[in-house]
ZAFIZA-616399 format. One record per atom (N, C-alpha, C): residue in one letter; x, y, z. Coordinates in steps of 0.001 Angstrom, whole numbers, plus 500000, padded with zeros to 6 digits. Layout:
<atoms>
aXYZ
...
</atoms>
This chain:
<atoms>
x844043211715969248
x845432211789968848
x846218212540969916
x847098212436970254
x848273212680971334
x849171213614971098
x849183214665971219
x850440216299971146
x851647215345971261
x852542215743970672
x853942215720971421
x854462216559971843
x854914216510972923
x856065217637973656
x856709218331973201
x856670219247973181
x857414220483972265
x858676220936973067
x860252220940973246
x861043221717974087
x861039223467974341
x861203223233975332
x860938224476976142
x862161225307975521
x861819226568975031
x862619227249974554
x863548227775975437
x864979227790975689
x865476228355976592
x866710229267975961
x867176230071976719
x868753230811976278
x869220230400975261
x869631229072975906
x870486228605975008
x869903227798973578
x868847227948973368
x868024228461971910
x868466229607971128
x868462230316972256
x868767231817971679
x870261231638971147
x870858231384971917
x872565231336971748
x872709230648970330
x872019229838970854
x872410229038969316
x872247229201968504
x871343230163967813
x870703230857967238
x871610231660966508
x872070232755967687
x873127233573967710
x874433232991966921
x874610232276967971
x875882231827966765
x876438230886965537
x874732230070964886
x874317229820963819
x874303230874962972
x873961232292962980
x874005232822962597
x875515234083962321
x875978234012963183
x877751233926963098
x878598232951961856
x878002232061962672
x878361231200961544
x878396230935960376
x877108231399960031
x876950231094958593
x877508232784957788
x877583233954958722
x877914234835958216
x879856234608957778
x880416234403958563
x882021233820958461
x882261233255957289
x881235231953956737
x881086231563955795
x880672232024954524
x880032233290954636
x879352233290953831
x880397234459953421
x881009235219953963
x882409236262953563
x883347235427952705
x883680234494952917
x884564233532952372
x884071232634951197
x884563232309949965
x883950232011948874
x883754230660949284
x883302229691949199
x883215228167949015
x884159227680948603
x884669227751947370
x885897226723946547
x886755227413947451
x887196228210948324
x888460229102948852
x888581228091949855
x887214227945950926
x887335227283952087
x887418225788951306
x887093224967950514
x886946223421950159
x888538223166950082
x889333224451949460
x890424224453948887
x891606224250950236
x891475225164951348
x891816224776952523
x892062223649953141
x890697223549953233
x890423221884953665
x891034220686952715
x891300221117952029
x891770219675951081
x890453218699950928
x888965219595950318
x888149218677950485
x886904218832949256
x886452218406948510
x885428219218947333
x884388220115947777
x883877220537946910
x883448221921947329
x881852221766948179
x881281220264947318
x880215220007947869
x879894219464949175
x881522219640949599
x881725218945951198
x881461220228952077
x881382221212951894
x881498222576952444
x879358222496952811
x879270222394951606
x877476222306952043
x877252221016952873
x877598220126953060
x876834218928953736
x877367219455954885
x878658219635955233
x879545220075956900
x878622221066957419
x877769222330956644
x876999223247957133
x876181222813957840
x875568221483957451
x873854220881957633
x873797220947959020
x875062220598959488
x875339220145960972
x875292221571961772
x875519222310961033
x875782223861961887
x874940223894963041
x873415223796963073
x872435223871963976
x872720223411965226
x873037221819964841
x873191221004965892
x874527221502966930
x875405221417966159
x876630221908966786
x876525223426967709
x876205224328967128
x876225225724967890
x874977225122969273
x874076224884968805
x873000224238970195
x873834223455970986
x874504222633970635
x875499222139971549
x876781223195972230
x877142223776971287
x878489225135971728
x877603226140973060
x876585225954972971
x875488226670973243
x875671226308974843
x875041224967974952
x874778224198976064
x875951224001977178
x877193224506976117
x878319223660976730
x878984225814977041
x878502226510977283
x878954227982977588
x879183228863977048
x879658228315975357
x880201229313974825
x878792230242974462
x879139231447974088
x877709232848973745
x878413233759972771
x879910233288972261
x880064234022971383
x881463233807970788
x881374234267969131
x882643234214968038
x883382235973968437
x884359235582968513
x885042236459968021
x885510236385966772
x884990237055965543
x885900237274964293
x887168237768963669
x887789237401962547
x889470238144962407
x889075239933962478
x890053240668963223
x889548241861962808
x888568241894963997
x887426241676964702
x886832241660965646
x887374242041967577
x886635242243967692
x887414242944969300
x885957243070969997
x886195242051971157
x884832242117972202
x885260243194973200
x884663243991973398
x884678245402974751
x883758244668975857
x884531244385976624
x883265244615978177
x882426245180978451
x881168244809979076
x879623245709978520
x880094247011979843
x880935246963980954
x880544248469981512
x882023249058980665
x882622248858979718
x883746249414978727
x882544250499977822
x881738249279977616
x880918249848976150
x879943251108976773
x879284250468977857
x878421251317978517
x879413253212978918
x880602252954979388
x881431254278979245
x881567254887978413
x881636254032976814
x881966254619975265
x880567255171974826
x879890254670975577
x877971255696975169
x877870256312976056
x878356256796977333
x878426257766977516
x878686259002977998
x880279258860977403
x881422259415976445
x880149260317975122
x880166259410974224
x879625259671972974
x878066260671973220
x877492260209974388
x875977260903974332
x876117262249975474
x877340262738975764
x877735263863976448
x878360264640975162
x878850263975974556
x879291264799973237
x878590265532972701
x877946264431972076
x876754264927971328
x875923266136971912
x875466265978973018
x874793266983974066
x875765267964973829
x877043268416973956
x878065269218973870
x877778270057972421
x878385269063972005
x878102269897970115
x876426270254970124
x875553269896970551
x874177270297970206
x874127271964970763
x874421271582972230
x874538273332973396
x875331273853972236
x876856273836971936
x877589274743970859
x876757275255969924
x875838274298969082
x875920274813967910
x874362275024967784
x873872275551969188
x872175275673969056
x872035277311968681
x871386277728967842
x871203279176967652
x871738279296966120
x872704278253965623
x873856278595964595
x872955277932963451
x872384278757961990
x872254278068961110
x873013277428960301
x872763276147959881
x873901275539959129
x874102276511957699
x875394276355957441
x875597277149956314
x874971276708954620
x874695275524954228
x873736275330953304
x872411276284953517
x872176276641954878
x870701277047954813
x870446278732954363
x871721279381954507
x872056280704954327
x872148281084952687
x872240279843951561
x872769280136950576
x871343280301949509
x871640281284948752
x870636282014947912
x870463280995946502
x871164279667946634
x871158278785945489
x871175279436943754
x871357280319943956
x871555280829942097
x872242280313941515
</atoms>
């Protein structure tokens, strides 16, 4: 009997992946009858349009896109983000030096 070829997993597996899973989260915030209601379409049209999700993001995939921005959402540039950690992990180091020696005040209390 004869294997068949299995595709080579690549990135854009991953991607798609990624934003299958975007996807279905967007959806899944939003009630069903809310979105069918939108659409001008029944509700059981909302599940069959999903089926396709896979295919489509593997394709969104192939074709560049790597990511949703959501409502409310805000993409930072990774050396933006990389500054905001560390920003944040000098802090922290900061408040640790301050407050090394200092017992917290729960620990002082005689609980009666």
């Amino acid at each position: 009997m004869q294997q068949t070829k299995t595709r080579k997993v690549t990135g854009f597996n991953k991607i798609g992946r990624d934003l299958l899973a975007k996807a279905h989260m967007a959806l899944s915030t939003t009630r069903q009858t809310e979105v069918a209601k939108r659409l001008n379409v029944a509700d059981s049209t909302i599940l069959r349009r999903t089926e396709k999700y896979p295919e489509i993001m593997e394709t969104l995939a192939a074709s560049g896109v790597e990511d949703f921005v959501l409502t409310g959402e805000m993409k930072v540039p990774l050396e933006q983000y990389r500054w905001l950690l560390t920003v944040a992990i000098q802090y922290a180091e900061f408040e640790l030096e301050r407050t090394k020696g200092k017992a917290p005040d729960c620990a002082n209390s005689t609980g009666a």
